[in-house]
SENU-672093 format. One record per residue: residue in three letters; x, y, z of N, C-alpha, C in turn. Coordinates in steps of 0.2 Angstrom, whole numbers, plus 5000, padded with zeros to 4 digits. Layout:
N
ALAXYZXYZXYZ/...
This chain:
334
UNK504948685009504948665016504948735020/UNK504448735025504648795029505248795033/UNK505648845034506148865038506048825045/UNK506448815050506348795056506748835058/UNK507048885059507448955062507048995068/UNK507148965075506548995079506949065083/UNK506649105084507149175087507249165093/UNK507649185094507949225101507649265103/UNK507149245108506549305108506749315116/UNK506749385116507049425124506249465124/UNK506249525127505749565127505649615122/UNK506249585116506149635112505349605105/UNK505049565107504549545101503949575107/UNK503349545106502749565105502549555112/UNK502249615114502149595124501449585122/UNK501049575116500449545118500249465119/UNK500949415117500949345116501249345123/UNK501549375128501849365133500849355137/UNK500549395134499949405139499549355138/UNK499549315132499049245131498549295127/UNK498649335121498249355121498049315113/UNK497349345112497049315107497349335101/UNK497149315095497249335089496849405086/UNK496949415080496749485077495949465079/UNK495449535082494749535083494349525075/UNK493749485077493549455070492749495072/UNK492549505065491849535064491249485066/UNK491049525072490549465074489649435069/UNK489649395070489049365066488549405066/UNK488349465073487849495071487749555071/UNK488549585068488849635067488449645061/UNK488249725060487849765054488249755047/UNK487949745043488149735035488349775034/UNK488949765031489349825027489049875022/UNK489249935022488949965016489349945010/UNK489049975004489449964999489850004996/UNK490449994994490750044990490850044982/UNK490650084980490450084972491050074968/UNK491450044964492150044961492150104956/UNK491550124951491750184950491950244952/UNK491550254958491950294963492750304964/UNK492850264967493550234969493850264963/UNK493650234957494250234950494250304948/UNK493650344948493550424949494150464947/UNK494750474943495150534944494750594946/UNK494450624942494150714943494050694949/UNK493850684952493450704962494350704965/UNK494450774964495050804967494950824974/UNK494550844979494550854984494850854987/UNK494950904995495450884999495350815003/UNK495750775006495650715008495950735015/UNK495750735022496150755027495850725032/UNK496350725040496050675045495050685045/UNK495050605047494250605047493850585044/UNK494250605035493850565030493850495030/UNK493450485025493150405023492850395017/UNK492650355015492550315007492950315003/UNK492750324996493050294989493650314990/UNK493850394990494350444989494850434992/UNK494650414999495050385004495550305000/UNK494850274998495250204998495850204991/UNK495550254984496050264981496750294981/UNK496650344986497250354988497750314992/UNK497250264996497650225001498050174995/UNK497650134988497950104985498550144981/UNK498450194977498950234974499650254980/UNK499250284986500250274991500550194991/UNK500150154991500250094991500850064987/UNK500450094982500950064976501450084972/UNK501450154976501950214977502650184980/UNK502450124982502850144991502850174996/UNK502350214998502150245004501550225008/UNK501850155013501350115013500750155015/UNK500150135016499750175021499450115027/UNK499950075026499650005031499149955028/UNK498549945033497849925028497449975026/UNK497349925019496849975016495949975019/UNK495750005021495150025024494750065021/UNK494750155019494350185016494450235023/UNK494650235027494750255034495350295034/UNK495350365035495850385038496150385043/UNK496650355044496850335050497750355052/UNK497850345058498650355058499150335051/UNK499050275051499450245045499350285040/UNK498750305037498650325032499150415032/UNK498750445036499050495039500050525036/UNK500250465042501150465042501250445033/UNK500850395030500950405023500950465018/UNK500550505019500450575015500750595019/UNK500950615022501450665024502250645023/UNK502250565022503050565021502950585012/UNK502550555009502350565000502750624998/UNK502250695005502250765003502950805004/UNK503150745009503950765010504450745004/UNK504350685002504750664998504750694991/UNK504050714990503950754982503750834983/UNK504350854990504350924988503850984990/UNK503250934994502750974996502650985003/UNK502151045006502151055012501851005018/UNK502150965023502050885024501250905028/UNK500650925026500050955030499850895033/UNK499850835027499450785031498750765026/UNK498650805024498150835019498150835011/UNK497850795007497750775002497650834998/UNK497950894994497550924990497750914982/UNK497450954977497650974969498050934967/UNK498750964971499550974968499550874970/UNK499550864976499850784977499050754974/UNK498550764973498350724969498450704962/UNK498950754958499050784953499750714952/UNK500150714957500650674957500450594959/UNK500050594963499750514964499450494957/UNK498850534952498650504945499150474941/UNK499750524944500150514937500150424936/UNK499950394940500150304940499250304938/UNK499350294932498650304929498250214927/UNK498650154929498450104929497750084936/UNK497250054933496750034936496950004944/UNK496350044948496450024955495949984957/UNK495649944954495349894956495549834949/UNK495649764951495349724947494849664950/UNK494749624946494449554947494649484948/UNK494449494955494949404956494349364958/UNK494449274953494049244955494349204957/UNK493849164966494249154971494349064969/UNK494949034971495048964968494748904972/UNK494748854971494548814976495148804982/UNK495548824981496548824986496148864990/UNK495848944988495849014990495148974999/UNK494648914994493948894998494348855003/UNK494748805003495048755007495348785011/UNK495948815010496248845016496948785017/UNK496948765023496548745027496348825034/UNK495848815035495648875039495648845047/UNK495848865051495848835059495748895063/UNK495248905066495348965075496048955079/UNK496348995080496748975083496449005090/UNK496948945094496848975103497049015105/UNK496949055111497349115115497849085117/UNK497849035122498348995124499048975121/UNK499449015123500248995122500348945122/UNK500348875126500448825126500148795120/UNK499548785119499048765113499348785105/UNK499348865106499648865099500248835097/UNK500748805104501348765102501348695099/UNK500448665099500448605099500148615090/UNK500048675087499948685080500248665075/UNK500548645071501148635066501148705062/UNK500648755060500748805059500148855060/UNK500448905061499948965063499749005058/UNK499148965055498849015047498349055047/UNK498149065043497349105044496849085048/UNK496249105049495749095053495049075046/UNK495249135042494449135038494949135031/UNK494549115027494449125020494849225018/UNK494149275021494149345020494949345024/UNK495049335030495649355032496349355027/UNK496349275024497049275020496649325012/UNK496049335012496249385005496049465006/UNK496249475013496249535016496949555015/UNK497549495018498249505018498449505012/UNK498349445005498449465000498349554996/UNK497849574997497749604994497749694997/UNK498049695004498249735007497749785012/UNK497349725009496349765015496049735022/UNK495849775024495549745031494849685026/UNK494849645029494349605024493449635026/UNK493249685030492549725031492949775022/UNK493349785023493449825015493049785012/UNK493449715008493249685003492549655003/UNK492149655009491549635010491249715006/UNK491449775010491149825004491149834998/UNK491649824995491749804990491249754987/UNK491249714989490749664986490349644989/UNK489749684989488949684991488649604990/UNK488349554993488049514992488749424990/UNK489249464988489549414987489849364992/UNK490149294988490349244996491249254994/UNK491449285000492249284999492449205002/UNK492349155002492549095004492249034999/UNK491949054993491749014988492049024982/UNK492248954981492948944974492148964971/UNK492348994965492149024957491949084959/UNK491849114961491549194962492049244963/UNK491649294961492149334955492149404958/UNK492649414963492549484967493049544964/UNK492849604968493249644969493949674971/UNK494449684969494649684976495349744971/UNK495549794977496049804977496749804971/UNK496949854968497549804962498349854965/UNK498649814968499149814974499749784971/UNK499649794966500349774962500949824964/UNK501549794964501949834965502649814961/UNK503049844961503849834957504149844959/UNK504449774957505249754962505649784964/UNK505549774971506049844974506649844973/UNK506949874972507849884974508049864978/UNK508749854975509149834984509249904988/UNK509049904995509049984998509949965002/UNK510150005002510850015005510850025012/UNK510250065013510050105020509450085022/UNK509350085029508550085032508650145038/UNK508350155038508050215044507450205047/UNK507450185054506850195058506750245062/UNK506250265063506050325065505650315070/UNK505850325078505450325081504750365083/UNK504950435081504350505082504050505076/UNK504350495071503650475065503450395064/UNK503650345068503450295067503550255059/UNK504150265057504150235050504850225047/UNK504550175044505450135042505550145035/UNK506150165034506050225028506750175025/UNK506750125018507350085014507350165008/UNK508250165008508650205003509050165001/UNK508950194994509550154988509950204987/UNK510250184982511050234978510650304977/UNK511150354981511150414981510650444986/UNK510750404991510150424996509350444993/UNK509250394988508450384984508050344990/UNK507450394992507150324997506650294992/UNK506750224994506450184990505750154991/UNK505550154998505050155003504950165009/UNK504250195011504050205016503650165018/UNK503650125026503150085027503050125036/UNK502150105040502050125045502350065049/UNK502650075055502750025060502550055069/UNK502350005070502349985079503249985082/UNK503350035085504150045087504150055096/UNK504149995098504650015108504050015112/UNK503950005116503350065121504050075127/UNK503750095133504050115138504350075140/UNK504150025140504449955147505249935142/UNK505149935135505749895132505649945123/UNK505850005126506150055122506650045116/UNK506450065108506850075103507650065105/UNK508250025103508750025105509050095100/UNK509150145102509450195096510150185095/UNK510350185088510850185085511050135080/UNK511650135080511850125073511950045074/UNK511650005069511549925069511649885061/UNK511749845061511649815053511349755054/UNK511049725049510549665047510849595048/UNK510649545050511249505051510949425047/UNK510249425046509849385041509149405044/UNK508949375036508049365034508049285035/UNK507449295039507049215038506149235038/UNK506049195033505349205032504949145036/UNK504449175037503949115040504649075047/UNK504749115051505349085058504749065063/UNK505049015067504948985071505149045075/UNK504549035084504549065087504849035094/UNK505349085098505349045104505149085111/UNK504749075111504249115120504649075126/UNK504849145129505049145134504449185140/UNK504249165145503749235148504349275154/UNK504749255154505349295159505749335156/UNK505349355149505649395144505249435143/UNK504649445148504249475145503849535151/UNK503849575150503749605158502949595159/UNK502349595156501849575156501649525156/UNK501949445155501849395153501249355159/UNK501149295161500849275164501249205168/UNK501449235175501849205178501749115177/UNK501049105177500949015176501049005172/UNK501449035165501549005158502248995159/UNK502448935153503048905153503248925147/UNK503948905146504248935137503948855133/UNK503948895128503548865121503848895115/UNK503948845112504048865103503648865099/UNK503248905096502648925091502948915086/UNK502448865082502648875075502348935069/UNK502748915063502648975059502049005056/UNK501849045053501449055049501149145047/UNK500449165046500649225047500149265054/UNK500149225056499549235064500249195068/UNK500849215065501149195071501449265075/UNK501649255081501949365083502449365079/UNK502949345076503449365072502949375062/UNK502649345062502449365056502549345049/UNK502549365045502749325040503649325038/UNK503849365041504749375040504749415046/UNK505649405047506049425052506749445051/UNK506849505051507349525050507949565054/UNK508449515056508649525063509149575061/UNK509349605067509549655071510449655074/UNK510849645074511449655076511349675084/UNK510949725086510849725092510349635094/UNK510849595097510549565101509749575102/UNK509249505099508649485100508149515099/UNK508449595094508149645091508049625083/UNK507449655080507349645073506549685072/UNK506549665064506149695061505549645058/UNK505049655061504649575058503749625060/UNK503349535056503049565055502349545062/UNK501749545059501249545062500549495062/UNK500249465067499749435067499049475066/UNK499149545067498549605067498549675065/UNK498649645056498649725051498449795053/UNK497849775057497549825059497949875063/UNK498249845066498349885074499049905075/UNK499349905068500149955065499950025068/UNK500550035074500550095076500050125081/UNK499350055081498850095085499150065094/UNK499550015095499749985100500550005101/UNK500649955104501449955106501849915105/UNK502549875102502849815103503349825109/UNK503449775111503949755115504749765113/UNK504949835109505449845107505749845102/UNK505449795097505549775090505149835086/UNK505149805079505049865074504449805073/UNK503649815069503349785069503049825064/UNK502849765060502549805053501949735048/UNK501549775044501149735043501649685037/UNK501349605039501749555035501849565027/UNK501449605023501549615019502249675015/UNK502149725021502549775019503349725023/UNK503149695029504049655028504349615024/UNK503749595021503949535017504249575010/UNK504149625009504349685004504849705007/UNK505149715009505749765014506149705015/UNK505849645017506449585016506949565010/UNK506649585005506849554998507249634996/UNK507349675000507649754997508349755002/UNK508249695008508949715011509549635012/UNK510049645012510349585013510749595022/UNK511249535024511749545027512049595028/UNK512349635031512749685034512349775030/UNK511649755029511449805027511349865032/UNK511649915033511649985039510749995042/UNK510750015048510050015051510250065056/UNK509850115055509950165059509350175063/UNK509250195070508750155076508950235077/UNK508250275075508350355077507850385083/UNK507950445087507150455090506850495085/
């Protein structure tokens, strides 16, 4: 049974749900076909090149899965160098001793192979994966409260989220394939990961934008990119601890908490799912109606603003949820 724990939502969650805004943008139907990406490529060790802002392809998406599995999120996997990608190599570089350039050369390529297990496998999608159930959801606050849950949109979206891709990735990946038909037998991303530890510590970082779990001995144990503050309803700095995790929480919309919202709208309780604005987990905050949660739009980790909360993509919270408990320390830095 899904939790019924709805939040205490102030200004500190998502100023985009105050604004009636839609869901993640979806690939239009007469948007140009994906190119394709070749998984030999991808699996490639020897093609050591430098990797730096700008780039794209194979090289790109291998690295993105290899920090991934590292624990140094790079957000969604795309093939894209992008922010996320970015603030991941650089925290890598930092944390194994190297100069934090931002830039992929020799030496951290040298330490990313060392995890020399296959970065692609083969999933064949189930008839559960065809069914869904899949629904559009509406822009409308009120609408979406008449839901009983907020889930996917398409088929590609949930094995986008599972698999830690933008799903135009997995379309490259699979030239001609149907990603919403049980038996067919795709590519995709291998985003395994081991069981994190218990982290003792979290640090957020507002100026690098990353929430950084430490275990025993000040070991960090992950790096993940996050959406932190904007102007109107600014990072709370300082010293906090964890007060619970609820996964999949009820949402409670207030627009008088919101400085952007639309004065005609009324407060609503949004039910759970992960195209909900809190996301797939919630991890609250000791400062009052503050927390750490996740996202209806992988994409946009870091490229937008939250409304003061830490916001991160559903998968990397849902990881970071299982690493901390009650009264775990949270340090809110600039």
């Amino acid at each position: 049974m899904r939790p019924t724990y709805v939040l205490p939502v102030t200004a500190a969650i998502l100023a985009m749900v105050g604004a009636g805004a839609a869901g993640p943008a979806k690939r239009p139907a007469d948007a140009p076909a994906a190119r394709s990406l070749a998984a030999n490529e991808i699996e490639d060790s020897t093609k050591t090149g430098a990797v730096g802002p700008g780039a794209t392809g194979p090289r790109v998406v291998r690295a993105q899965i290899l920090l991934d599995r590292a624990r140094f999120s790079p957000g969604e996997i795309d093939g894209v160098y992008g922010d996320d990608f970015g603030i991941a190599v650089k925290g890598y570089e930092e944390n194994h001793g190297l100069k934090p350039t931002g830039t992929i050369d020799a030496e951290m390529w040298r330490l990313l192979d060392s995890d020399a297990g296959p970065l692609l496998l083969t999933y064949t999608i189930t008839q559960a994966d065809e069914k869904g159930p899949f629904l559009p959801l509406p822009a409308d606050v009120q609408e979406k409260a008449k839901m009983k849950w907020l889930g996917f949109e398409t088929p590609e979206e949930e094995l986008g989220e599972r698999f830690h891709s933008s799903p135009k990735l997995l379309a490259e990946l699979n030239p001609g394939k149907k990603l919403d038909t049980a038996g067919e037998r795709i590519t995709v991303p291998n985003v395994r990961r081991a069981a994190g530890r218990l982290a003792l510590r979290v640090v957020v970082s507002k100026s690098k934008r990353t929430v950084i779990a430490y275990g025993a001995g000040e070991k960090q144990l992950a790096q993940y990119p996050a959406t932190i503050g904007d102007t109107h309803d600014p990072l709370p700095i300082g010293h906090w601890t964890i007060t619970g995790v609820v996964h999949y929480p009820w949402f409670n919309y207030d627009p008088e908490h919101f400085w952007n919202a639309n004065p005609k709208q009324t407060q609503a309780v949004l039910p759970p799912g992960p195209n909900s604005p809190a996301g797939a987990a919630w991890i609250g905050l000791s400062k009052e109606h503050y927390g750490i949660h996740g996202t209806p739009d992988p994409g946009h980790i870091r490229h937008g603003e939250s409304a003061g909360c830490i916001r991160m993509t559903n998968w990397d919270v849902d990881n970071l949820s299982h690493m901390v408990r009650r009264g775990t320390p949270v340090v809110l830095e600039e």
